[in-house]
N, C-alpha and C positions, 0 to 999 in steps of 0.2 A: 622598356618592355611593358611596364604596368601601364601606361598610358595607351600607348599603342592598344592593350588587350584593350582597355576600356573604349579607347573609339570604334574596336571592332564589334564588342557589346552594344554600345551604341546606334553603330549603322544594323547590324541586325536588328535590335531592338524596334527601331525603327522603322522597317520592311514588318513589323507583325503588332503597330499598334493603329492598325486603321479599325473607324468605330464600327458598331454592329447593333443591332436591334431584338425584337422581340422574336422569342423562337422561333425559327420553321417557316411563320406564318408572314411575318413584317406586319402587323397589324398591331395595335396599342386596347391592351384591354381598359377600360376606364371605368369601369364598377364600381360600385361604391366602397367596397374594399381594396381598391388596389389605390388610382392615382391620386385620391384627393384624401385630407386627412380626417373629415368627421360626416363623409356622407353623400347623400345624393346628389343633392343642390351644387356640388363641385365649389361651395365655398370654404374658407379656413374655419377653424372653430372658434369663437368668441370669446374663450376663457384663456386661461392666461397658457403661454405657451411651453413645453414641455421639455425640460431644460434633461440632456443626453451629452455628459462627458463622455467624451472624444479621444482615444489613446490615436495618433498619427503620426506618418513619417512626414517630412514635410524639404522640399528642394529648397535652394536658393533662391528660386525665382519664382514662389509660390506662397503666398499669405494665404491662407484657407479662412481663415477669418475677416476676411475683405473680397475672396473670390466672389463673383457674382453665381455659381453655382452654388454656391451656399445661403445664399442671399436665396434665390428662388427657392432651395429645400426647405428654409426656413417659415417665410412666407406660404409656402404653398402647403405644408401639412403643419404648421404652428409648431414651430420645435425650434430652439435654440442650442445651438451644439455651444459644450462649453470644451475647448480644445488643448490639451495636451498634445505639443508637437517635440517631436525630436529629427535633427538631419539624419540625413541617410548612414553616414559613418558612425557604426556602434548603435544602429539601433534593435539589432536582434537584443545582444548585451541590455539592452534600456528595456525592451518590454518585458525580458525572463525579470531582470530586479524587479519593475513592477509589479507583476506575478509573486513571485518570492515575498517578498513586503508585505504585501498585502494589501498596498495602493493601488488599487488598480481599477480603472475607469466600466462604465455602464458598458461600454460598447470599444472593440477596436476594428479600425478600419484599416488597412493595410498594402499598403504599394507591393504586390507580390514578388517583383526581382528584387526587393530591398531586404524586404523579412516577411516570413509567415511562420502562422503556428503551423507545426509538422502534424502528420497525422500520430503520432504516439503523445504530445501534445496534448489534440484534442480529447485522444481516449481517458487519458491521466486527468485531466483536467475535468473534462465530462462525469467523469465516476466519481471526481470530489466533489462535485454539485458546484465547481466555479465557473463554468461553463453553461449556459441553457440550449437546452435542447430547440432545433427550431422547428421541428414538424408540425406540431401543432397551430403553430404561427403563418406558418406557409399554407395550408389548408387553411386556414381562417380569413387572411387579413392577403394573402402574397399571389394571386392568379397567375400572374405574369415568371415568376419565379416556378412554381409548380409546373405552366405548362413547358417552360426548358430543360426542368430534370424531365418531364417524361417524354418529352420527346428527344434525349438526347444519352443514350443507355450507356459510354463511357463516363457525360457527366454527372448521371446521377451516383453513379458504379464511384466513381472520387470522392460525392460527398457523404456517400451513406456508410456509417462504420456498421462493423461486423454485427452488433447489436440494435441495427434498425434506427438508430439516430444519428440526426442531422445536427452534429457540434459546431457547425462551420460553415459559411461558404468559399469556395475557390472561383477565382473570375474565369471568364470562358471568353477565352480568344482562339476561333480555329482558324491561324492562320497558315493557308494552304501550300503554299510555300515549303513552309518548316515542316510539315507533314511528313514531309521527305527529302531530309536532309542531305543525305549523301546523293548527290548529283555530281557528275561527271562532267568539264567543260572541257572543247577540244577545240583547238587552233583552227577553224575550217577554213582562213587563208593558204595556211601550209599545206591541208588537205587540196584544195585548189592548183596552188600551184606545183604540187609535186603530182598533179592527176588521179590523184587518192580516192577512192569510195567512202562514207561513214562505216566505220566498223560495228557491225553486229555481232560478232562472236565474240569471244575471248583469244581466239587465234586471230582474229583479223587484227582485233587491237592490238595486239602484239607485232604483226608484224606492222602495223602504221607506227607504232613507236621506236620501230625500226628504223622505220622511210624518215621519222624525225632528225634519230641517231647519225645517218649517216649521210645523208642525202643533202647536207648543207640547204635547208629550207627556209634561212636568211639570210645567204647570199653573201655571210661577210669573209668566206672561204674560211673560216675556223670551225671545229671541231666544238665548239660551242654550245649546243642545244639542250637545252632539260626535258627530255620527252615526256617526263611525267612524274610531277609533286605535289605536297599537301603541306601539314603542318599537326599540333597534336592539340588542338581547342578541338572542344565539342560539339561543334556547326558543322556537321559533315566534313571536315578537313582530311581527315582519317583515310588514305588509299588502298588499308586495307578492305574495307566493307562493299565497298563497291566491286572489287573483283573478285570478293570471295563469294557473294550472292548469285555465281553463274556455277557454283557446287551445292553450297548449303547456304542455310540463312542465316545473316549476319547482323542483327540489332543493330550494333555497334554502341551496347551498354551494356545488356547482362550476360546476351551469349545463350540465352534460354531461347527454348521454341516450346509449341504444344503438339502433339502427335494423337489425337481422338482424346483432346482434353487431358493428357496427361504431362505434367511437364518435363524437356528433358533438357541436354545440355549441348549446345551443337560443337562446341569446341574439342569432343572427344572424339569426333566420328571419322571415319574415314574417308567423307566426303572434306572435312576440313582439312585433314593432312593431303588431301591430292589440291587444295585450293592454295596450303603453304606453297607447294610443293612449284605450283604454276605461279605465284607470285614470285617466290624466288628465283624462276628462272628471269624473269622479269630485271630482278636486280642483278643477277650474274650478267645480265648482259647489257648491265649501266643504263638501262631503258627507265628505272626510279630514281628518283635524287636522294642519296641518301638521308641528304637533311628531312626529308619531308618526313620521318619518325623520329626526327629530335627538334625543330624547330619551332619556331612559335611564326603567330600568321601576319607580324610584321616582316621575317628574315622570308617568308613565302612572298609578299607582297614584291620585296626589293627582286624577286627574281622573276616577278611578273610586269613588273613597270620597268626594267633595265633600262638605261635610255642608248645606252650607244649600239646595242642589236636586240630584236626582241630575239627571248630565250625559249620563252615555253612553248611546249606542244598541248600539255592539256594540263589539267589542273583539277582535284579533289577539293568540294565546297557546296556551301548549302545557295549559295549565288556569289558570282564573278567577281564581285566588285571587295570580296574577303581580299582577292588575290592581284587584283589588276585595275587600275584606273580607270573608272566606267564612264564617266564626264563624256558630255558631246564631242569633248575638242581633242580626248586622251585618242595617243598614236595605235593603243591596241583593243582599246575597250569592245569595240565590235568583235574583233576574231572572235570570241570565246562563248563559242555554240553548246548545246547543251545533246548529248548522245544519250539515246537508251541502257537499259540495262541489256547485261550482256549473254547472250545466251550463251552458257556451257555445258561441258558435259552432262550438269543434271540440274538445271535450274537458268532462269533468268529472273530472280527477283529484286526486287528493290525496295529497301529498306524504311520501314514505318515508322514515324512517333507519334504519337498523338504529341500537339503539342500547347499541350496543357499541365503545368503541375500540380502534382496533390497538394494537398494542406487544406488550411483558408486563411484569410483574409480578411473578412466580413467575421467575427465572431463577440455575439454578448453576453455579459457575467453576469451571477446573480446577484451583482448591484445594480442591477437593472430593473425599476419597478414593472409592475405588468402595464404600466400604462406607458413608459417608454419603450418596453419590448414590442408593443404593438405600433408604435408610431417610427421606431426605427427599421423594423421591416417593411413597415410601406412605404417607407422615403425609401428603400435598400429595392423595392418592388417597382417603384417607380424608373429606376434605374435600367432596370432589364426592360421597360420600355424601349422602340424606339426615338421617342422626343427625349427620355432622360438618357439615354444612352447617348445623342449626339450633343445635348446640350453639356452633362458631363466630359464627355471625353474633349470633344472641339472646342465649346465653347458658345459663345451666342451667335445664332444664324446670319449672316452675311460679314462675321467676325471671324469667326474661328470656321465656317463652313458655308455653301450655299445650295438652293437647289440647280440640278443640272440646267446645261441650256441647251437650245436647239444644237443639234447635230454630234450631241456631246454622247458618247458611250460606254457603257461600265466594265470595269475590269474582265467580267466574264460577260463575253459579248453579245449572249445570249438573255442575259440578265437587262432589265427595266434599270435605267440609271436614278440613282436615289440622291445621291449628294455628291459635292465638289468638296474635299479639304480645301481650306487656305493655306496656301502656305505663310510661314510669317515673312516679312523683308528683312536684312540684314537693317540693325540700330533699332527695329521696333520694337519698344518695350515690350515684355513680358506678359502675355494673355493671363496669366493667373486662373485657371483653370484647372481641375481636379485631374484632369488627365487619366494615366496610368489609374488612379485610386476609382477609377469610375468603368472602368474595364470587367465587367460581370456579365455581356450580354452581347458577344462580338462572332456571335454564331458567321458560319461560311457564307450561306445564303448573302446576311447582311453587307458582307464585306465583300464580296461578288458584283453588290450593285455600287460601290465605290467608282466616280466619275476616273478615269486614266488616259491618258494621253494614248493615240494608236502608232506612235513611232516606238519602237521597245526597244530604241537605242537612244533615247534621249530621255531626259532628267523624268520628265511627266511621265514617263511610258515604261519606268525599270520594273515595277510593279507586275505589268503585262509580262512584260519581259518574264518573268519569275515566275506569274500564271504560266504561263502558254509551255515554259520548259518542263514545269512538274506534272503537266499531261500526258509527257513520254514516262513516267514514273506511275501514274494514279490506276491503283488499282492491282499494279503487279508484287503487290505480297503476299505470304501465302496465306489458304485461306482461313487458318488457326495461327494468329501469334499471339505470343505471351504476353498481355497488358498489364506490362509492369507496374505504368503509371494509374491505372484503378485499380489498385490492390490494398489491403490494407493489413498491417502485418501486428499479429498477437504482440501485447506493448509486453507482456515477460519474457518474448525470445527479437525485439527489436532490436536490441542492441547485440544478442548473437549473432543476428542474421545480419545485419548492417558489418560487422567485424568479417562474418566468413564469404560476404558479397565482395569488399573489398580485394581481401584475402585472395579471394578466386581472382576477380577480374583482372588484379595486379599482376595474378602469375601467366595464365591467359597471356596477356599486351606482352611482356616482359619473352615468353617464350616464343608468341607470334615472330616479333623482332629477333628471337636469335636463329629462328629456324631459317625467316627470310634471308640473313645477313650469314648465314655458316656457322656461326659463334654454336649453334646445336645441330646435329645431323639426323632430319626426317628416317634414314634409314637405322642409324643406330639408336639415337636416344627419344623416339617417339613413343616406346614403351612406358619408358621410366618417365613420362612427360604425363604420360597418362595414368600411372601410379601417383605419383604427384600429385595431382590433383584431386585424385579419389581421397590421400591423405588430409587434403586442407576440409574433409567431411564435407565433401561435394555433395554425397548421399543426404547425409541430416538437411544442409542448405535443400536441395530439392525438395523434400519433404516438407518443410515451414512456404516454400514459393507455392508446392501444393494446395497445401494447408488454405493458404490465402486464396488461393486461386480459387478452390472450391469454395470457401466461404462470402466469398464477393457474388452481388447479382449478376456481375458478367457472365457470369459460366452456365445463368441457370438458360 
């Protein structure tokens, strides 16, 4: 089962590390404070060069101290990184002891799925002077950094704490995809050959997962069919979000909305008890697989790949291949189309995340002299460049990437094609490349103009594939949600508020599930469901999500 999660991490992962470039614009500022380390002339500096310990996570298949992108950062703005590296397993554990100790390096650079400072972290640390502020630094020395916070108001809204500084950065990957996770795929062979329409409402859906139900739509004369499952990762898998966004809205995290900037709770409302209430009919009549609220998204998988009939009618996920064998040659990889949100009785939305996490990544301590705080921001500026953004993340040009060729077209089709990944071949050594650690600059724009295959059922073209289905998604959430993810919460009530987030959200899922399944009865105990939750101090919790909310630039 751990494996299995991790290759699903992986293939996700995966679909949201294509590189990006310089804000908004694709253009590379080169001033004499950003890309070169001592000036106009765009040469190194002469004197001797400016040694920047290094805290890092570091792969199996990556020497950082032999990468060739470090060789050029060296080079290019006179700095010698001296490198403290630790593997991925136990490295959050490895940097708090750093921290703790008191050993702890100029600079840490940070592989964001592996470990980052949290923002309570930052604040703690910030207020004991171990931490430097970077605003100053960014205004001074960082153009290319400056112009992607301001032109980008959730990601500045991440880095900037309550008190107007910049403790940190966090990498910016928008990728578009993940935007919108909860996506809906539906068999549209079955749909075909049972004469079916795509379902738009919430009653249509229902009753196609009917036509699934009964209608023996694989032909092996058994009673056999899964008309509809998930699993319980956090990649969209989740079945309830998706159908309950055709009453109220459905995060599928905190359960929060905004209503004229006030925050509130949707899981009380009486829009979500008629949403239980129509999911549930859904399971009384075997239309969801039960496993798909206990399962994990290997035992999802097995019932999307079956080989001796296919099973499924549709399936909960942030793309197909969580669930079903997407390969050119796989027997079902095609079927699994992607349907809108549903329109219901009061809603057809569809569910947002920015996805991007708080924290940072990129943060220097006050062993930091002023003359490596100014030459690690510009190697860190040069980064959010286009050229260092691809030569980091890919690697060297016709190595790790190339430019487009004739007739070649960019993921959004509308987009000027900018580059080709390579892919690697099976047996070829390790590119040693900074990768993931180089990922601060992977705005939408940039990853738009990523060269992709126009077949979006084969290997080059899943990409597209994954574009072109989150277009039936983009843009229908509503037009106030709770941005969880730029918020930053008072560090004397974080640890309250992290306990009674829990708290709620646990009981939330937990109650979801029994209302679905009978185990609780919408008619009788939706009361006491709602008392319930008022006790776990839903009240106070709102009040601190407030609190944030008004205090973040988002809101202003």
């Amino acid at each position: 089962m751990f494996a299995a999660g991790v290759l699903i991490l992986i293939l996700i992962l995966a679909g949201c590390s294509k590189g990006d470039g310089n804000a908004g614009t694709g253009s590379v500022n080169t001033g004499s404070n950003s890309a070169n380390a001592d000036g106009e002339d765009g040469s190194a500096a002469s004197s001797d060069p400016v040694a920047i310990s290094v805290f890092a996570q570091q792969g199996t298949d990556t020497n950082l101290a032999t990468s060739t992108f470090t060789t050029l950062l060296e080079q290019k703005f006179n700095i010698r990184f001296k490198w403290t590296t630790v593997p991925f397993d136990g490295a959050a554990e490895k940097r708090q002891i750093s921290l703790a100790g008191g050993d702890y390096p100029d600079l840490y650079l940070l592989i964001p799925w592996v470990d980052r400072f949290s923002q309570t972290d930052l604040l703690k640390f910030g207020q004991q002077g171990v931490i430097v502020p970077l605003n100053d630094l960014i205004d001074q020395y960082a153009p290319n950094i400056k112009e992607t916070l301001e032109n980008n108001e959730y990601y500045k809204a991440m880095n900037t704490a309550p008190d107007g500084n910049i403790y940190g950065l966090t990498g910016l990957n928008e990728c578009f995809h993940c935007s919108y996770p909860n996506k809906m795929w539906m068999n549209t062979k079955w749909l075909k050959q049972l004469g079916l329409e795509e379902p738009k409402t919430t009653e249509e859906f229902k009753n196609v997962l009917k036509a699934f139900k009964t209608k023996d739509p694989n032909g092996n004369g058994k009673a056999d069919e899964v008309p509809l499952s998930g699993s319980t990762e956090p990649y969209g898998v989740h079945v309830i979000p998706y159908l309950m966004n055709g009453f109220i809205y459905d995060d599928d995290r905190t359960y929060l909305f905004l209503n004229d900037g006030k925050v509130d709770m949707a899981a009380n409302k009486p829009q979500w008890k008629e949403g239980l209430a129509y999911i549930k009919s859904l399971y009384d009549e075997g239309l969801i697989d039960p496993g798909a609220f206990t399962q994990n998204a290997e035992a999802f998988k097995k019932i999307g790949d079956n080989a001796d009939a296919q099973l499924l009618g549709a399936g909960a996920g942030m793309h197909p291949a969580i669930f079903v064998n997407t390969a050119t040659d796989s027997p079902y990889g095609k079927d699994y189309n992607p349907i809108a949100p549903l329109q219901g009785p009061y809603a057809a939305y569809a569910t947002f995340n920015y996805p991007v996490d708080p924290g940072a990544t990129f943060v220097l301590t006050n062993k930091a002299s002023k003359e490596v705080q100014i030459a690690a921001i510009k190697m860190l500026d040069y980064i959010y460049t286009e050229e260092g953004s691809m030569q980091g993340i890919f690697g060297e040009e016709n190595v790790g990437w190339r430019k487009p060729q004739e007739g070649e077209i960019a993921l959004n089709d509308k987009a000027t094609p900018l580059y080709y990944e390579i892919p690697a071949n099976p047996g070829d050594k390790p590119r040693n490349i900074w990768g993931p650690m180089a990922q601060y600059n992977q705005h939408k724009d940039f990853r738009d103009a990523a060269v992709q295959g126009k077949d979006i059922y084969a290997g080059d073209g899943y990409e597209r594939r994954l574009q072109e289905a989150t277009y039936l998604y983009e843009g229908k959430q509503p037009e106030e949600i709770f941005p969880h993810w730029a918020l930053w919460i008072d560090p004397a009530r974080a640890d309250e508020a992290s306990m009674m987030q829990t708290n709620i959200k646990d009981y939330i899922d937990q109650s979801a599930l029994q209302f679905v399944t009978g185990a609780k009865s919408l008619d009788k105990d939706w009361d006491a469901y709602v008392q319930s939750l008022d006790s776990l101090n839903l009240k106070g919790y709102l009040e601190i999500m407030q609190k944030a909310y008004d205090s973040s630039s988002i809101s202003k």
